[in-house]
LUMLUMMAR-126729 format. One record per residue: residue number from 1; residue in one letter; x, y, z of N, C-alpha, C in turn. Coordinates in steps of 0.2 Angstrom, whole numbers. Layout:
REM residues N
   i aa  n.c1  n.c2  n.c3 ca.c1 ca.c2 ca.c3  c.c1  c.c2  c.c3
 NUM  a     X     Y     Z     X     Y     Z     X     Y     Z
...
//
This chain:
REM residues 126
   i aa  n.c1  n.c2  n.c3 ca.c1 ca.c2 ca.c3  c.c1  c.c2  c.c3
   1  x   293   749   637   296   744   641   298   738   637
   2  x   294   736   633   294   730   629   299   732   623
   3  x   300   736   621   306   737   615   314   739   619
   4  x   311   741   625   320   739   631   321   731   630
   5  x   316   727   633   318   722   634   321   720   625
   6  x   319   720   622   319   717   616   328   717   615
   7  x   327   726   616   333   728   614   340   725   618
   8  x   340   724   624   340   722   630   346   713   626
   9  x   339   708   624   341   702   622   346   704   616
  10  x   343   707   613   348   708   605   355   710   606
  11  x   355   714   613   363   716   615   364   711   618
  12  x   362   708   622   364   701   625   367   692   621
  13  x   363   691   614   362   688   610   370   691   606
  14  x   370   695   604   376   699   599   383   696   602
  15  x   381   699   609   388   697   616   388   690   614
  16  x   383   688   615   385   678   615   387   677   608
  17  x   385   678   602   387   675   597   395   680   595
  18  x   395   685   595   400   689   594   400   693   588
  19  x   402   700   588   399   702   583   409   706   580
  20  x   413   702   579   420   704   577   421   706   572
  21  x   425   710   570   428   709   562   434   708   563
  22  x   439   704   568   444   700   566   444   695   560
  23  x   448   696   558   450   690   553   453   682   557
  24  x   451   673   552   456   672   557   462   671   557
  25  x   465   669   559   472   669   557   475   663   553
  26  x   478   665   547   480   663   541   485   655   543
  27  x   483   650   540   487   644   542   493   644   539
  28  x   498   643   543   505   641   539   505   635   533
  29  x   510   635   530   512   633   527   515   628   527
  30  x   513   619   523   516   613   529   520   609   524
  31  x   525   606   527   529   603   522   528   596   522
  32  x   529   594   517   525   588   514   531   585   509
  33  x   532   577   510   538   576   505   534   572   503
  34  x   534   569   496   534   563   492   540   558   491
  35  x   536   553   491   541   547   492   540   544   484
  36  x   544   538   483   543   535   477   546   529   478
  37  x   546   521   479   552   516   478   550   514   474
  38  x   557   511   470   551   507   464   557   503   461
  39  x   558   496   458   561   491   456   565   495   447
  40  x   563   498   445   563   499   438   564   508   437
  41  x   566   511   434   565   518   430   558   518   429
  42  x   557   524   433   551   528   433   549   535   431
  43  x   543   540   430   543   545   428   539   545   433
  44  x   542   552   437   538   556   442   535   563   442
  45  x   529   565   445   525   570   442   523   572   452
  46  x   523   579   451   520   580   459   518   588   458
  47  x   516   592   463   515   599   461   521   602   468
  48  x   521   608   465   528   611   467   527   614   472
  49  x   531   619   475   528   623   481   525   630   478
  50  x   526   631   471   522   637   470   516   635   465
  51  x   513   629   466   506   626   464   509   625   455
  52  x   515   622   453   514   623   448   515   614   449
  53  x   518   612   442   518   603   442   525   604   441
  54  x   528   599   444   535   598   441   533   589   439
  55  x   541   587   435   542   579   434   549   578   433
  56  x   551   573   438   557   570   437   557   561   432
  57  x   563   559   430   565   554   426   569   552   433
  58  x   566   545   438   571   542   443   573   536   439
  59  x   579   533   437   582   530   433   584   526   440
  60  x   583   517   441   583   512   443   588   509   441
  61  x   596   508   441   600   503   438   604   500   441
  62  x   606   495   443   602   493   439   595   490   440
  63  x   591   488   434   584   487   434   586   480   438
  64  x   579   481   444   577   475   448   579   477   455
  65  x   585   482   455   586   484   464   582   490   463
  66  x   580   487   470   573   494   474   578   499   475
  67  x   576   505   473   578   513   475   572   517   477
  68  x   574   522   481   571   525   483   573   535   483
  69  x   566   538   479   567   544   478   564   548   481
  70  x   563   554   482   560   558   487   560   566   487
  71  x   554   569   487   554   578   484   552   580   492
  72  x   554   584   496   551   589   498   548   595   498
  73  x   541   597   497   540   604   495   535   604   501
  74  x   534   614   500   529   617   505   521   617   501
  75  x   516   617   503   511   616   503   506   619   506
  76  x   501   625   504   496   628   508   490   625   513
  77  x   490   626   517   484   621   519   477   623   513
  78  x   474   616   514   469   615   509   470   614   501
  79  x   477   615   501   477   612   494   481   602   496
  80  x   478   602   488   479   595   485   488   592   483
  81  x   490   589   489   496   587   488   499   579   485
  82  x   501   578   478   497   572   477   506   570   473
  83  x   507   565   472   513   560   468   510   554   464
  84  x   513   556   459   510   550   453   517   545   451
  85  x   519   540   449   526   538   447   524   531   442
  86  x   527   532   436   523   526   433   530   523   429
  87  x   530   516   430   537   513   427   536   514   418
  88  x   542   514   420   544   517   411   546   512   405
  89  x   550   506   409   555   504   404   549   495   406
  90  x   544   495   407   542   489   410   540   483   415
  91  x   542   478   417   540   475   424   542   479   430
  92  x   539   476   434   542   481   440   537   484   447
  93  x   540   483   451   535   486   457   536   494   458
  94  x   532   497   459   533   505   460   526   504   466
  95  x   530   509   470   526   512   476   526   520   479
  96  x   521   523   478   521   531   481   516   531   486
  97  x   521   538   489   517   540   495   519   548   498
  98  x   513   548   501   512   558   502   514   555   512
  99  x   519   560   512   522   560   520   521   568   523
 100  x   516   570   526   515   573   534   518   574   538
 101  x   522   577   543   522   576   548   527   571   552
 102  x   530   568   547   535   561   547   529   555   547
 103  x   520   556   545   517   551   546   516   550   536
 104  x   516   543   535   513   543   529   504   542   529
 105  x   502   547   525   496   549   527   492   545   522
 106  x   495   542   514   491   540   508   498   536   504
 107  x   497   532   501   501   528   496   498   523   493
 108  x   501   518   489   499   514   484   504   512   482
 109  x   504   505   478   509   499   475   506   496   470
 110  x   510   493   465   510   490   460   513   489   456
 111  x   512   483   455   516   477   452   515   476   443
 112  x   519   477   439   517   474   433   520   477   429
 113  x   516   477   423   520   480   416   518   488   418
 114  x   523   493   415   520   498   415   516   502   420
 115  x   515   499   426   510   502   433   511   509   434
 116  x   507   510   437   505   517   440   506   518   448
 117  x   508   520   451   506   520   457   503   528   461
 118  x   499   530   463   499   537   467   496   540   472
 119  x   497   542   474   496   544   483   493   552   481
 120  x   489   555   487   488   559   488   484   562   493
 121  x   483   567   497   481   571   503   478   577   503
 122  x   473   580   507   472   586   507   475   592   513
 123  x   480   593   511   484   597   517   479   601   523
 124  x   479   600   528   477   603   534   471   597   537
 125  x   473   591   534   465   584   536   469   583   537
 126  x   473   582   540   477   576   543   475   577   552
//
């Protein structure tokens, strides 16, 4: 009687927790663009849609008007979607940013000789 009961909870316990071998289902795939404006010629670095690194040369001329550059690519959930851009030729503002869903999720600016700016995100935290 007592090894019914036992048995009893263990099928009842199995039921509640679930005992499946579904998988679950695989998250798509989210497109993310990177932004960049920047006073000055900059060198851009990001990673591509098939996890490799690309880098573009965005040439600002003339030096001193703000332009603006921009990459769209796809990105797995979970991986690391990030934009570097650093001015090339000197003074200058540079500003990047990692965009979501038409939301900018991460960015950064800066002002001065040679700056750095970079933004970045973990695809599927938003």
């Amino acid at each position: 009687m007592k090894t019914m009961c036992i048995a009893a909870l263990l099928l009842a316990a199995l039921g509640l927790i679930g005992c499946s071998n579904e998988q679950p289902a695989a998250l798509a795939p989210v497109s993310v663009t990177y932004r960049v404006h920047a006073t000055d010629t900059v060198d851009v670095s990001y990673p591509n849609s098939t996890n490799g690194m690309d880098s573009d040369v965005f040439v600002v001329y003339p030096s001193g008007q703000a332009r603006d550059w921009e990459k769209t690519v796809t990105v797995q959930p979970g991986r690391i979607a990030y934009v570097t851009a650093q001015l090339k030729h000197g003074y200058g503002t540079v500003r990047a940013e990692v965009v979501v869903g038409g939301k900018v999720v991460d960015s950064s600016e800066s002002t001065g000789e040679y700056q750095l700016a970079k933004a970045s995100a973990v695809i599927g935290a938003q």
